[in-house]
mmCIF file of the N, C-alpha and C atoms, coordinates in Angstrom:
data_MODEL
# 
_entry.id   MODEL 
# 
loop_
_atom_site.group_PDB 
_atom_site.id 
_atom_site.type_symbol 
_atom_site.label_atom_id 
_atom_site.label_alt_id 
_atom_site.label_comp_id 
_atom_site.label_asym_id 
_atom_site.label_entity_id 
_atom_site.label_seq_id 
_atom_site.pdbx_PDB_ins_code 
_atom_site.Cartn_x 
_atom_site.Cartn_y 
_atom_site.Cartn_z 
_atom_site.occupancy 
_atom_site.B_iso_or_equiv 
_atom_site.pdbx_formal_charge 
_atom_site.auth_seq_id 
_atom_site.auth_comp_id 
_atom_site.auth_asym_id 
_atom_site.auth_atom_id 
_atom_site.pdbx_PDB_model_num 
ATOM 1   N N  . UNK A 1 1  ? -5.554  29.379 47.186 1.00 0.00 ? 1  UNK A N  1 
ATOM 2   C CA . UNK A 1 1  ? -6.788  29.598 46.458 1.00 0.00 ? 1  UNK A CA 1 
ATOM 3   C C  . UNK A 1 1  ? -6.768  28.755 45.186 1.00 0.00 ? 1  UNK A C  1 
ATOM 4   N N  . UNK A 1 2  ? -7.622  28.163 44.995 1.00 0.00 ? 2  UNK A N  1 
ATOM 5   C CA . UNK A 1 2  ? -7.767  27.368 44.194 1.00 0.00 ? 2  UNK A CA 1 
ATOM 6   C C  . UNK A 1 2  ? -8.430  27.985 42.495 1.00 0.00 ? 2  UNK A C  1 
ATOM 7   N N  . UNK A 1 3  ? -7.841  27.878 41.369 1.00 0.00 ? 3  UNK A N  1 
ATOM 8   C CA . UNK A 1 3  ? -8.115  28.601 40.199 1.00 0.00 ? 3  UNK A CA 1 
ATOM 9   C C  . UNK A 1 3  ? -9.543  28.099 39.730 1.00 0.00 ? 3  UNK A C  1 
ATOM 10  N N  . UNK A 1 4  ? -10.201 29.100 39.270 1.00 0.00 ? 4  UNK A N  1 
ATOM 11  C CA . UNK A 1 4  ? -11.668 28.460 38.503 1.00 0.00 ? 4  UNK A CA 1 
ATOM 12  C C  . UNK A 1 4  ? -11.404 28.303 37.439 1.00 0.00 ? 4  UNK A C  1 
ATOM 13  N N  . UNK A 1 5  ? -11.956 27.219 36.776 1.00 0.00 ? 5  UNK A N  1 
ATOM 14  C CA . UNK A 1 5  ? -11.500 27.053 35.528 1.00 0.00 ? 5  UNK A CA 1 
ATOM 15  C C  . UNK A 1 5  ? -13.493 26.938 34.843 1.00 0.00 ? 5  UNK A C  1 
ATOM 16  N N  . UNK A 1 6  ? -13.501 27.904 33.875 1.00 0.00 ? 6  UNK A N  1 
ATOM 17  C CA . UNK A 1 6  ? -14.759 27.644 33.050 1.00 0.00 ? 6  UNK A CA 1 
ATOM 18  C C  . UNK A 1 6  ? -14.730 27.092 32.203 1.00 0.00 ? 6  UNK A C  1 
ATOM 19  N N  . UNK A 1 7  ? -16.541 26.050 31.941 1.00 0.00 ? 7  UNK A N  1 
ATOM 20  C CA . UNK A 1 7  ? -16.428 25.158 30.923 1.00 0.00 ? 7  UNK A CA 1 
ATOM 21  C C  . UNK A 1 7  ? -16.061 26.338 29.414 1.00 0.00 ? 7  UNK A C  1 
ATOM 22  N N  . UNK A 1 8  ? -15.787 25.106 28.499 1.00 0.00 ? 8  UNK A N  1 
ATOM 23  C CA . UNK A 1 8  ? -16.015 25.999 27.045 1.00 0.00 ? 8  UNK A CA 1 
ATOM 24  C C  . UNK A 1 8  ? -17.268 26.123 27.186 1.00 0.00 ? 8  UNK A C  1 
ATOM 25  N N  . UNK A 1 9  ? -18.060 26.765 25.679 1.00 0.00 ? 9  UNK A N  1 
ATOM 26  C CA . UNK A 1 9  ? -19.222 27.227 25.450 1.00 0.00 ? 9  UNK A CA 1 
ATOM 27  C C  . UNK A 1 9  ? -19.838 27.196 23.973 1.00 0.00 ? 9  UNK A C  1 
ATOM 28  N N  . UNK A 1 10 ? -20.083 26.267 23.728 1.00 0.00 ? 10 UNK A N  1 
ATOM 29  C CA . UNK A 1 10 ? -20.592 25.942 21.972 1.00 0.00 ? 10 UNK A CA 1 
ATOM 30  C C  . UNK A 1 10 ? -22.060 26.200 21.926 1.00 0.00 ? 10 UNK A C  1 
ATOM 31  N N  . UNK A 1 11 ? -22.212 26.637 20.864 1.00 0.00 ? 11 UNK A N  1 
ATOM 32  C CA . UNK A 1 11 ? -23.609 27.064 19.690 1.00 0.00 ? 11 UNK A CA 1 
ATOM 33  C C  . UNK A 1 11 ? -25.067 26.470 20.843 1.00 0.00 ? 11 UNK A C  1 
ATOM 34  N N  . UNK A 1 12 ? -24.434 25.526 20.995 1.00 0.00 ? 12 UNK A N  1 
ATOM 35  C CA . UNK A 1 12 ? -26.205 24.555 21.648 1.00 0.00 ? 12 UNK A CA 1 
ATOM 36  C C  . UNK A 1 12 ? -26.082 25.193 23.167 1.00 0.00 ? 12 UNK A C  1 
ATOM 37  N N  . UNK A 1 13 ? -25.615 26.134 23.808 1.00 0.00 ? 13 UNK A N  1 
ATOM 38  C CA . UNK A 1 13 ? -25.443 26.698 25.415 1.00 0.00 ? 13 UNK A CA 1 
ATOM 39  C C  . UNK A 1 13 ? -26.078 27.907 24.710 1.00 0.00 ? 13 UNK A C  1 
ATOM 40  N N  . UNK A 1 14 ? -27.383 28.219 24.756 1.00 0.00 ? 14 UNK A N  1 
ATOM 41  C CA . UNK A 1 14 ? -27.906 29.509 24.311 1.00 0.00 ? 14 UNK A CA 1 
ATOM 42  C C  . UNK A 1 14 ? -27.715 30.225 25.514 1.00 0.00 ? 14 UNK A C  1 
ATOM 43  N N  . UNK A 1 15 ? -28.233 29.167 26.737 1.00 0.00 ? 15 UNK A N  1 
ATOM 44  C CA . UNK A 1 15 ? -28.410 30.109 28.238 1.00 0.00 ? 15 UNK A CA 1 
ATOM 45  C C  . UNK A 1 15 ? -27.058 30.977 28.592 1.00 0.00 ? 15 UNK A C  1 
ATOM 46  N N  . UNK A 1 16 ? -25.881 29.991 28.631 1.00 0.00 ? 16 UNK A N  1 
ATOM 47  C CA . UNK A 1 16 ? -24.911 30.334 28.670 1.00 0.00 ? 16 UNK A CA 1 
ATOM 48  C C  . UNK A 1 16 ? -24.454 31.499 27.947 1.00 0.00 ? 16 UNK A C  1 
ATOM 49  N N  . UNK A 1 17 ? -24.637 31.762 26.716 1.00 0.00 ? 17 UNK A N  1 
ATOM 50  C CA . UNK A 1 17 ? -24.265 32.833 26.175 1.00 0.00 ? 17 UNK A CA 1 
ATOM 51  C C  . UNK A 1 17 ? -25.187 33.598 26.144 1.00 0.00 ? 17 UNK A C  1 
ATOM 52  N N  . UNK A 1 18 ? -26.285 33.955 26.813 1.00 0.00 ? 18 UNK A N  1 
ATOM 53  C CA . UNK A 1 18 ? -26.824 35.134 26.944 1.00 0.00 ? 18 UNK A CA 1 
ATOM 54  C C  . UNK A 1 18 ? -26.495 35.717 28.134 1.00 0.00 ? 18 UNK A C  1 
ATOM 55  N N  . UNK A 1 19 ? -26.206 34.757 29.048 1.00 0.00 ? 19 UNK A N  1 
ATOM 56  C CA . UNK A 1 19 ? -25.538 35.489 30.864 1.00 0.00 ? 19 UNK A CA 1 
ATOM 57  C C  . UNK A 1 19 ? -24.282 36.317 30.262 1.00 0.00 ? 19 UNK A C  1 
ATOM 58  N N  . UNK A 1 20 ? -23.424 35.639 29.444 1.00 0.00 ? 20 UNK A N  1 
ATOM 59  C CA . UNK A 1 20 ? -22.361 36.241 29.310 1.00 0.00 ? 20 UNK A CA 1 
ATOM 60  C C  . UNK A 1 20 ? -22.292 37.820 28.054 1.00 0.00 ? 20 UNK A C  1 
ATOM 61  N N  . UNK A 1 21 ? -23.333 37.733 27.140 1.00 0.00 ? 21 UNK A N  1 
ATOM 62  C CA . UNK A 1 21 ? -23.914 38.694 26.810 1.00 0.00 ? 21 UNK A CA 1 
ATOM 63  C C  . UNK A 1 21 ? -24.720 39.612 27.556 1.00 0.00 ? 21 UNK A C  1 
ATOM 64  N N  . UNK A 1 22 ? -25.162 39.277 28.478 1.00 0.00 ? 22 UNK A N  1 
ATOM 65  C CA . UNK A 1 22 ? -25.938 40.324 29.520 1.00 0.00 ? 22 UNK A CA 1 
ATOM 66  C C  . UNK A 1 22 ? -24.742 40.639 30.411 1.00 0.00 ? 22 UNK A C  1 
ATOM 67  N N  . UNK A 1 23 ? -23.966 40.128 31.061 1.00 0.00 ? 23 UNK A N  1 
ATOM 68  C CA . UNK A 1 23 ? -22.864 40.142 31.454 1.00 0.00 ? 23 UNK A CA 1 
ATOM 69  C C  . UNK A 1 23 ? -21.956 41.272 30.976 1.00 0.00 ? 23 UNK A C  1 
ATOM 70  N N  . UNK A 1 24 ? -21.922 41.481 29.697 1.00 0.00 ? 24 UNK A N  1 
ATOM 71  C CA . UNK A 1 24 ? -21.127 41.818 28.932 1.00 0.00 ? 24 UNK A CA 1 
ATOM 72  C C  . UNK A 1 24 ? -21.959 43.463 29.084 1.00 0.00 ? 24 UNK A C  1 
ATOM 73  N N  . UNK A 1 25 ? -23.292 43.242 28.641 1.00 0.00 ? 25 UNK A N  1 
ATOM 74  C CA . UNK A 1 25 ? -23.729 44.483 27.987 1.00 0.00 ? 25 UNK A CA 1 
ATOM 75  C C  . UNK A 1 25 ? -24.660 45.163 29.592 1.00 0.00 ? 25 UNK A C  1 
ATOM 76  N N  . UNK A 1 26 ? -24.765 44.237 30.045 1.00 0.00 ? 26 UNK A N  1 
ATOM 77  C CA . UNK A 1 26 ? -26.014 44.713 31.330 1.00 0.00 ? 26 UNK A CA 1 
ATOM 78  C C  . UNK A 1 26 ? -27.501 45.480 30.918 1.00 0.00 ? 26 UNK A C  1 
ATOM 79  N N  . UNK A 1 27 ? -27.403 46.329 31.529 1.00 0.00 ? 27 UNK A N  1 
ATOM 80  C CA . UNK A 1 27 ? -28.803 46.888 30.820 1.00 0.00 ? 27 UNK A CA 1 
ATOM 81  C C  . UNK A 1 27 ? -28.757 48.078 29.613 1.00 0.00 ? 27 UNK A C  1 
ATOM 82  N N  . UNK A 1 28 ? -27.494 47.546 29.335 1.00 0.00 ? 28 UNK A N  1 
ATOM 83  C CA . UNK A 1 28 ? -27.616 48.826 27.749 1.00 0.00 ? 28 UNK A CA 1 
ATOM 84  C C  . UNK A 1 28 ? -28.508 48.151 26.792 1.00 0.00 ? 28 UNK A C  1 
ATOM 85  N N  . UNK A 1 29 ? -29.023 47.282 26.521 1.00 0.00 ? 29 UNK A N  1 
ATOM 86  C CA . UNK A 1 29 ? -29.751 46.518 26.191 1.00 0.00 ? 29 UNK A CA 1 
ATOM 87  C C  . UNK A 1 29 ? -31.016 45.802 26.962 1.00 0.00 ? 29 UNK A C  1 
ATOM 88  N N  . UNK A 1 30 ? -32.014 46.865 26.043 1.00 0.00 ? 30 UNK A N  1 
ATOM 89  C CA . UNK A 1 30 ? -33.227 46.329 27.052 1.00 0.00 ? 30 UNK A CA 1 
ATOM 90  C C  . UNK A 1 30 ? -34.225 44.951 25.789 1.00 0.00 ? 30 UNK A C  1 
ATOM 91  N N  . UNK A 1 31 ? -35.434 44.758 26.428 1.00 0.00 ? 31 UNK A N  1 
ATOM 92  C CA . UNK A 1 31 ? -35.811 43.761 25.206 1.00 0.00 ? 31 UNK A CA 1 
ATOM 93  C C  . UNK A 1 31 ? -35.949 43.947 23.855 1.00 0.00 ? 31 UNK A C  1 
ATOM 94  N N  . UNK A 1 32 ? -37.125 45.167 23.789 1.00 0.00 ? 32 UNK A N  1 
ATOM 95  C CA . UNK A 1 32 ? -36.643 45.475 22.393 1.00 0.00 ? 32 UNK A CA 1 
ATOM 96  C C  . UNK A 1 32 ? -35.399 46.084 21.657 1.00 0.00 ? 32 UNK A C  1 
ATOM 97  N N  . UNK A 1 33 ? -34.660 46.217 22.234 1.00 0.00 ? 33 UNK A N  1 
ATOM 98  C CA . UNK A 1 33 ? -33.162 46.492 21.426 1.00 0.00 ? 33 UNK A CA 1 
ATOM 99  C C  . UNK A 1 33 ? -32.555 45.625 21.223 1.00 0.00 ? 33 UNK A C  1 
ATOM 100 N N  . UNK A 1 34 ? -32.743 44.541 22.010 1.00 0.00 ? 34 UNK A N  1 
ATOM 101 C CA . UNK A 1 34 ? -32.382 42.884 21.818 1.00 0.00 ? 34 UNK A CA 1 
ATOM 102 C C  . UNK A 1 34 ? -32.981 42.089 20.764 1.00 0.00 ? 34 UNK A C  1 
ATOM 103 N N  . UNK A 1 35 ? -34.157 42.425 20.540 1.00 0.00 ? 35 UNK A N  1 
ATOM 104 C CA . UNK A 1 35 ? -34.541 41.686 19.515 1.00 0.00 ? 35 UNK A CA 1 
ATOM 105 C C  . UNK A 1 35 ? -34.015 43.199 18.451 1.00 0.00 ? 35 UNK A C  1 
ATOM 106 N N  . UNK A 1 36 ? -34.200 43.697 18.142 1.00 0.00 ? 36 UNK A N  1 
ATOM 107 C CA . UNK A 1 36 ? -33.750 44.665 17.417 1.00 0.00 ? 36 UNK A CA 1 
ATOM 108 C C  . UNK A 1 36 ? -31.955 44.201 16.672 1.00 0.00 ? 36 UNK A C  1 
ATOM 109 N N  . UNK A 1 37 ? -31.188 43.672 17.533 1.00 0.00 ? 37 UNK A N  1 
ATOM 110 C CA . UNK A 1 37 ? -30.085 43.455 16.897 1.00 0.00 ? 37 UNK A CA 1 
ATOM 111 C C  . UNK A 1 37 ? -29.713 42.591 15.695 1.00 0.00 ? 37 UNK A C  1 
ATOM 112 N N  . UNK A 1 38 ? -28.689 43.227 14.973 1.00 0.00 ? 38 UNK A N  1 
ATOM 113 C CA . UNK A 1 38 ? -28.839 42.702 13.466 1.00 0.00 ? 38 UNK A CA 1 
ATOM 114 C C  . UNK A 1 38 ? -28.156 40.901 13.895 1.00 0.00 ? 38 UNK A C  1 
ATOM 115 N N  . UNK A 1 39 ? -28.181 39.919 13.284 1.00 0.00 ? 39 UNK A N  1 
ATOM 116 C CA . UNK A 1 39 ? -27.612 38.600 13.447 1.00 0.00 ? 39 UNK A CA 1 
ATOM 117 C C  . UNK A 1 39 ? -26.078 38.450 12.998 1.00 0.00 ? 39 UNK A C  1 
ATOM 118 N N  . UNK A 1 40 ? -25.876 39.914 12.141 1.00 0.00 ? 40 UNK A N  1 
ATOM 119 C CA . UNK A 1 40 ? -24.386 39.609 11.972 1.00 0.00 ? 40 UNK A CA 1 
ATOM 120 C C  . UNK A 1 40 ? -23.359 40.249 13.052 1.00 0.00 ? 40 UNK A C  1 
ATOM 121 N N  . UNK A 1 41 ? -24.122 41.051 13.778 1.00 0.00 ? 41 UNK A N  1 
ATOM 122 C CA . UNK A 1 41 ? -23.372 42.068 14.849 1.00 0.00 ? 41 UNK A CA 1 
ATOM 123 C C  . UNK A 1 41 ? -23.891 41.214 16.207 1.00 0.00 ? 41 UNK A C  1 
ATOM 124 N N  . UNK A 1 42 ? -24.769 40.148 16.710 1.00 0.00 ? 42 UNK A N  1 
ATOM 125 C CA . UNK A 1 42 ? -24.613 39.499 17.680 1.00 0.00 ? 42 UNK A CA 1 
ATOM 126 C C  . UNK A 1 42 ? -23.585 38.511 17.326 1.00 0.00 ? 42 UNK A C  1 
ATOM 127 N N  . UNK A 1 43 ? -23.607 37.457 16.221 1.00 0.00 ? 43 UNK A N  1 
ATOM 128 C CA . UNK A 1 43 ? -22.821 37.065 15.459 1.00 0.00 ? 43 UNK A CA 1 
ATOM 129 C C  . UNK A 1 43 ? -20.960 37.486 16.171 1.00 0.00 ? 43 UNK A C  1 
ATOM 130 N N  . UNK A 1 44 ? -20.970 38.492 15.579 1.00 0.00 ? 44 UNK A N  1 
ATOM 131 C CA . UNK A 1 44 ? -19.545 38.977 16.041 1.00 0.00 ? 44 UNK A CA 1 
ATOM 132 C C  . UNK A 1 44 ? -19.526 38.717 17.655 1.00 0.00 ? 44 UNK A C  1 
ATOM 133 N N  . UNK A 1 45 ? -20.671 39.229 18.287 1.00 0.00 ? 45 UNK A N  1 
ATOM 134 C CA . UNK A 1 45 ? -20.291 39.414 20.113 1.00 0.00 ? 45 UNK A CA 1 
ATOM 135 C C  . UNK A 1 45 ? -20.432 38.384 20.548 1.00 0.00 ? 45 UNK A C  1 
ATOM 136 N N  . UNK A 1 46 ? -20.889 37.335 20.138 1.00 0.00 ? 46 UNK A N  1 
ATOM 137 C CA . UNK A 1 46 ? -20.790 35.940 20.643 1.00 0.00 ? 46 UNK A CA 1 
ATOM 138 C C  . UNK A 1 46 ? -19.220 34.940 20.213 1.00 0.00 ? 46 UNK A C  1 
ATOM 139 N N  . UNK A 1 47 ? -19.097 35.511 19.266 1.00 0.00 ? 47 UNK A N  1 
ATOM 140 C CA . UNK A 1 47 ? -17.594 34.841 18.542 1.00 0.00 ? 47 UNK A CA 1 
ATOM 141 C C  . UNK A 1 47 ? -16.587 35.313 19.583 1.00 0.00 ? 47 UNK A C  1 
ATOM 142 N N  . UNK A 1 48 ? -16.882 36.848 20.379 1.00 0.00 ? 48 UNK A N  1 
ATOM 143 C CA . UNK A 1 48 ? -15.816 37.500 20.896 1.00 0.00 ? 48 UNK A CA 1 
ATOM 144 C C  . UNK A 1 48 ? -15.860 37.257 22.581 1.00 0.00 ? 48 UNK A C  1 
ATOM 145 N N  . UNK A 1 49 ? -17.118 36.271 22.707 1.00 0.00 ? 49 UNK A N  1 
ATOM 146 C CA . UNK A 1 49 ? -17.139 36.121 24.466 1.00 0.00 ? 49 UNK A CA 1 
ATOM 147 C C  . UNK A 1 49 ? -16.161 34.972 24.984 1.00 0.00 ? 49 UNK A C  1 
ATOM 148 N N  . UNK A 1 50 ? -15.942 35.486 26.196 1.00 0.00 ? 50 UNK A N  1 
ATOM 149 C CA . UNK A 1 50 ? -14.537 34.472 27.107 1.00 0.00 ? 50 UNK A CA 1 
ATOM 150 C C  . UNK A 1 50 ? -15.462 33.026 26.839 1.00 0.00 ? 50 UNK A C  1 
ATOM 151 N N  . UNK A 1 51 ? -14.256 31.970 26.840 1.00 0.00 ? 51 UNK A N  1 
ATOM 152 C CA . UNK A 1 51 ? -14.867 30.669 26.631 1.00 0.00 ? 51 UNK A CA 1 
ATOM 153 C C  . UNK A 1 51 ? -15.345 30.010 25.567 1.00 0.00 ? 51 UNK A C  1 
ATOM 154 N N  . UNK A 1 52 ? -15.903 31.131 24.244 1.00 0.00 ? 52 UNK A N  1 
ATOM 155 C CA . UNK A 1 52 ? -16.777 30.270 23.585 1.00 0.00 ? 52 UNK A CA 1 
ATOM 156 C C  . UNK A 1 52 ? -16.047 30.069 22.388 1.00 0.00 ? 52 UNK A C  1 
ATOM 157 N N  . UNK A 1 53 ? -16.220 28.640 22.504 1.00 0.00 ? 53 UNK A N  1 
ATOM 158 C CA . UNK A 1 53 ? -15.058 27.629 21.099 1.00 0.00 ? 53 UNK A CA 1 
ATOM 159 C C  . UNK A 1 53 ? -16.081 27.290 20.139 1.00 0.00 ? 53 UNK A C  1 
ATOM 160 N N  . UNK A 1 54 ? -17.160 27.963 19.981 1.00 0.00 ? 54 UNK A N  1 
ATOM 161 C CA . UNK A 1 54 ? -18.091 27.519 18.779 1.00 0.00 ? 54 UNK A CA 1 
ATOM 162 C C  . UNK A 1 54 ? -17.240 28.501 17.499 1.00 0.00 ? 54 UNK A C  1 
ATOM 163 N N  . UNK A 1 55 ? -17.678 28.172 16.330 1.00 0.00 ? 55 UNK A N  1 
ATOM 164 C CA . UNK A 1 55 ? -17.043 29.124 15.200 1.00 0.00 ? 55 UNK A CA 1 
ATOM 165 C C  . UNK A 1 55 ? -18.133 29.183 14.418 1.00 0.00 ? 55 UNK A C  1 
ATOM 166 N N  . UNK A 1 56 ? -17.700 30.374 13.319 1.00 0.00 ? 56 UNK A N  1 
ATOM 167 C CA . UNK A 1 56 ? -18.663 31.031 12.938 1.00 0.00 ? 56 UNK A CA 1 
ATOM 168 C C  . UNK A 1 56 ? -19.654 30.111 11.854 1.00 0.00 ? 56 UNK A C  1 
ATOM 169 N N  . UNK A 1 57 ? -18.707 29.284 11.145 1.00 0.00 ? 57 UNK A N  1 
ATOM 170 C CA . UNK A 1 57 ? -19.445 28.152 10.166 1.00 0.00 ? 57 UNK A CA 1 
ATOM 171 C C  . UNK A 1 57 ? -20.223 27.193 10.870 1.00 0.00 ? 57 UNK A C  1 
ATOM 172 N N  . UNK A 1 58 ? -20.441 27.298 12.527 1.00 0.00 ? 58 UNK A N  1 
ATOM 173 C CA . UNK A 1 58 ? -20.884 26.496 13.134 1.00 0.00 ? 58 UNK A CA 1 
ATOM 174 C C  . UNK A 1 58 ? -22.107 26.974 13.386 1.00 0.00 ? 58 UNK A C  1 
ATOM 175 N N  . UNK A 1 59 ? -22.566 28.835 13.290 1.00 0.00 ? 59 UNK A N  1 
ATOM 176 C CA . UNK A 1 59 ? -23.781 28.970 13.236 1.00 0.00 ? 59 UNK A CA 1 
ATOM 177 C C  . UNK A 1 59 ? -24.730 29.089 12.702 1.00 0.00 ? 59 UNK A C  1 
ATOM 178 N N  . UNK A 1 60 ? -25.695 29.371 13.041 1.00 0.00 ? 60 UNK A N  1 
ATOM 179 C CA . UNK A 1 60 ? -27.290 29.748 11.553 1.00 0.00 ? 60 UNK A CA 1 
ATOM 180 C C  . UNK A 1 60 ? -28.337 30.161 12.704 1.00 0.00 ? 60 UNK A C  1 
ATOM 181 N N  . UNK A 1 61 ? -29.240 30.572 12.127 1.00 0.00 ? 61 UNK A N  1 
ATOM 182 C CA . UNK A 1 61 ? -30.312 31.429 12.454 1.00 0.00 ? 61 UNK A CA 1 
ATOM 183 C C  . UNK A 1 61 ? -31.156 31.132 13.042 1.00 0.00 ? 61 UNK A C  1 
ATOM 184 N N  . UNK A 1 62 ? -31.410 29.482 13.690 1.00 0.00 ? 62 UNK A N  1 
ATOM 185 C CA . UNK A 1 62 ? -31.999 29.170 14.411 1.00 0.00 ? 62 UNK A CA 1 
ATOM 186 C C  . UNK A 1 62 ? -31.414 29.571 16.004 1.00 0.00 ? 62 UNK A C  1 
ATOM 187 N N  . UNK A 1 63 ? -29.492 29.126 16.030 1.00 0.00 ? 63 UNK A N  1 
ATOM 188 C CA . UNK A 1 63 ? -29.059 29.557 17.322 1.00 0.00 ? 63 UNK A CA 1 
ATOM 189 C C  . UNK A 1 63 ? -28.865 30.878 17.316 1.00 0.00 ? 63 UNK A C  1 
ATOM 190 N N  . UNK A 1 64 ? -28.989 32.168 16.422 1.00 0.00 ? 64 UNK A N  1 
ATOM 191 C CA . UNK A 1 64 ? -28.975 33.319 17.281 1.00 0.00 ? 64 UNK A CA 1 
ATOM 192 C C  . UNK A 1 64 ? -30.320 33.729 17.595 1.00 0.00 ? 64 UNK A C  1 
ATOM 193 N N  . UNK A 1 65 ? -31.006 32.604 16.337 1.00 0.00 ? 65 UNK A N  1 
ATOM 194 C CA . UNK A 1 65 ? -32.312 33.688 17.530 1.00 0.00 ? 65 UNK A CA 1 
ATOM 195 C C  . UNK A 1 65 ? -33.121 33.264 18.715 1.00 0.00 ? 65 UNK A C  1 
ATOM 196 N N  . UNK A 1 66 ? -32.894 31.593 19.050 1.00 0.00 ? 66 UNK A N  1 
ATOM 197 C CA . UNK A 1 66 ? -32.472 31.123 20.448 1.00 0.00 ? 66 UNK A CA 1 
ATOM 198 C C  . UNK A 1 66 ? -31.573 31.978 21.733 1.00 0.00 ? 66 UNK A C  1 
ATOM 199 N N  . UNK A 1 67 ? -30.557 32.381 21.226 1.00 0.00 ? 67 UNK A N  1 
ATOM 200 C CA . UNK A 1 67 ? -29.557 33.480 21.807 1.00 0.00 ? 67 UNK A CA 1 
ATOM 201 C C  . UNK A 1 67 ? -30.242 34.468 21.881 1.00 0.00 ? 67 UNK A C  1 
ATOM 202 N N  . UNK A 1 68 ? -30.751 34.899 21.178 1.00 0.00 ? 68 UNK A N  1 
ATOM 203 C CA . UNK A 1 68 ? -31.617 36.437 21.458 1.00 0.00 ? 68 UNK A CA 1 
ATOM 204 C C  . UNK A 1 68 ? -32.687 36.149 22.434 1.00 0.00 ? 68 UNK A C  1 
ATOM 205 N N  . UNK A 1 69 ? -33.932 35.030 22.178 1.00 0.00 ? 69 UNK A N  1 
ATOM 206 C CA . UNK A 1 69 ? -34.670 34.933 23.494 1.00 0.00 ? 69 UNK A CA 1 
ATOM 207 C C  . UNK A 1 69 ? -33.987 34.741 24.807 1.00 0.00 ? 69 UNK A C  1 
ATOM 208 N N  . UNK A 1 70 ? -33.183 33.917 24.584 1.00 0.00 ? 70 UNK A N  1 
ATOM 209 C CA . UNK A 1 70 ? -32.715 33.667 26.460 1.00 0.00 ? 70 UNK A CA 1 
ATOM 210 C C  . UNK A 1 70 ? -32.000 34.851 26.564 1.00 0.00 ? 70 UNK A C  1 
ATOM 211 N N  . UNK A 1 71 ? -31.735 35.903 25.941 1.00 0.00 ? 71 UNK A N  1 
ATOM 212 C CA . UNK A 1 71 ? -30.841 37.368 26.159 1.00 0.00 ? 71 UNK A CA 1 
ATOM 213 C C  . UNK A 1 71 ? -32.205 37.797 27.019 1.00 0.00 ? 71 UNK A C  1 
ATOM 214 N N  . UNK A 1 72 ? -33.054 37.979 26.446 1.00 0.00 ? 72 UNK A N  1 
ATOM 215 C CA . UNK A 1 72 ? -34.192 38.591 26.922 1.00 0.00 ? 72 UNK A CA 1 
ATOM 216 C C  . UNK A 1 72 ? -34.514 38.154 28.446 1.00 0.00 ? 72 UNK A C  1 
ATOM 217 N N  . UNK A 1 73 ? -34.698 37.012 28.339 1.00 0.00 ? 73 UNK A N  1 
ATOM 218 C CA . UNK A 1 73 ? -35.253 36.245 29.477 1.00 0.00 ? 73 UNK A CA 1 
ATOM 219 C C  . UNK A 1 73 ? -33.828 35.988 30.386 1.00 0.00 ? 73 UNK A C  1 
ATOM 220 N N  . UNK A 1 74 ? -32.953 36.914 30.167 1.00 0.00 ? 74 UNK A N  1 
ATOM 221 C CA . UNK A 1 74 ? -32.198 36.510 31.280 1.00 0.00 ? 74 UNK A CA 1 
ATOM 222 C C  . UNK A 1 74 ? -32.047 38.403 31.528 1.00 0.00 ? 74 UNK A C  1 
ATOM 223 N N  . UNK A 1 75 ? -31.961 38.914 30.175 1.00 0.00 ? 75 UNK A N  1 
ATOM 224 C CA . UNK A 1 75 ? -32.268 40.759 30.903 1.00 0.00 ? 75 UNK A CA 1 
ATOM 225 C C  . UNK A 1 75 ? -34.301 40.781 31.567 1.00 0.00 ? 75 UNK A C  1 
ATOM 226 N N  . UNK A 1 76 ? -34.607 40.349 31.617 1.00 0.00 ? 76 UNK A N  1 
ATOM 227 C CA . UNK A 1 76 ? -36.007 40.138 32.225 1.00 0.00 ? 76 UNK A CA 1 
ATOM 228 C C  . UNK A 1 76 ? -36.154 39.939 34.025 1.00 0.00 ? 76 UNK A C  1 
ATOM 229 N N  . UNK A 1 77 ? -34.905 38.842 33.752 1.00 0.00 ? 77 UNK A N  1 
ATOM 230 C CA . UNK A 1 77 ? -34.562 37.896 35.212 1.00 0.00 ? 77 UNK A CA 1 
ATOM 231 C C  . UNK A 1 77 ? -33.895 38.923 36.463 1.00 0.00 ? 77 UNK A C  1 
ATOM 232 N N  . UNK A 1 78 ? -33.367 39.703 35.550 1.00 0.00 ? 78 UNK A N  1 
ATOM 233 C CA . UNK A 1 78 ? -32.426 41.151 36.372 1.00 0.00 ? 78 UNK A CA 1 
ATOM 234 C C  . UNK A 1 78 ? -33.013 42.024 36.216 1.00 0.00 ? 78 UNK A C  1 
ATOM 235 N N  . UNK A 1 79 ? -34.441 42.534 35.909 1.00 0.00 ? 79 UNK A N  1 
ATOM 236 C CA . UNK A 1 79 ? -34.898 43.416 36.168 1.00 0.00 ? 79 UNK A CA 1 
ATOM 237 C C  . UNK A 1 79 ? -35.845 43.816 37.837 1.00 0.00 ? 79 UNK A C  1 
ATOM 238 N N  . UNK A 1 80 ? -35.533 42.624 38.517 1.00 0.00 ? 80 UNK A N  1 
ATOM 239 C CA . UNK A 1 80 ? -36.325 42.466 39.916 1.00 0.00 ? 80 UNK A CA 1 
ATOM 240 C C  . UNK A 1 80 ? -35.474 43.473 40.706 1.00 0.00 ? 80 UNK A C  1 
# 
């Protein structure tokens, strides 16, 4: 069997880190509780997901709240 190896995951992969935030949280988080979350406590759960080599001086407020729409639109995508 051959090992999977995943890419890293930096600041500009919003998509990416919302699968792995939905991933993470599933539907304990619906849309408005998603937008509801504070930027320093997604902040933390994105610093803490497998793969991602972005750091914290690397973000600002344009990419979490990029991260927060595709959260949505990917808890949206799993609601079928």
């Amino acid at each position: 069997m051959t090992p999977q190896f995943e890419l890293p995951i930096h600041w500009k992969d919003h998509e990416d880190i919302a699968i792995g935030l939905y991933e993470k949280f599933g539907d304990d988080f619906n849309e408005s509780k998603i937008y509801r979350i504070r930027f320093m406590e997604l902040l933390e759960w994105v610093l803490a997901l497998p793969n991602f080599e972005g750091t914290r001086e690397e973000s600002n407020e344009g990419h979490l709240e990029q991260i927060q729409s595709a959260w949505v639109y990917e808890w949206r995508d799993n609601q079928d």
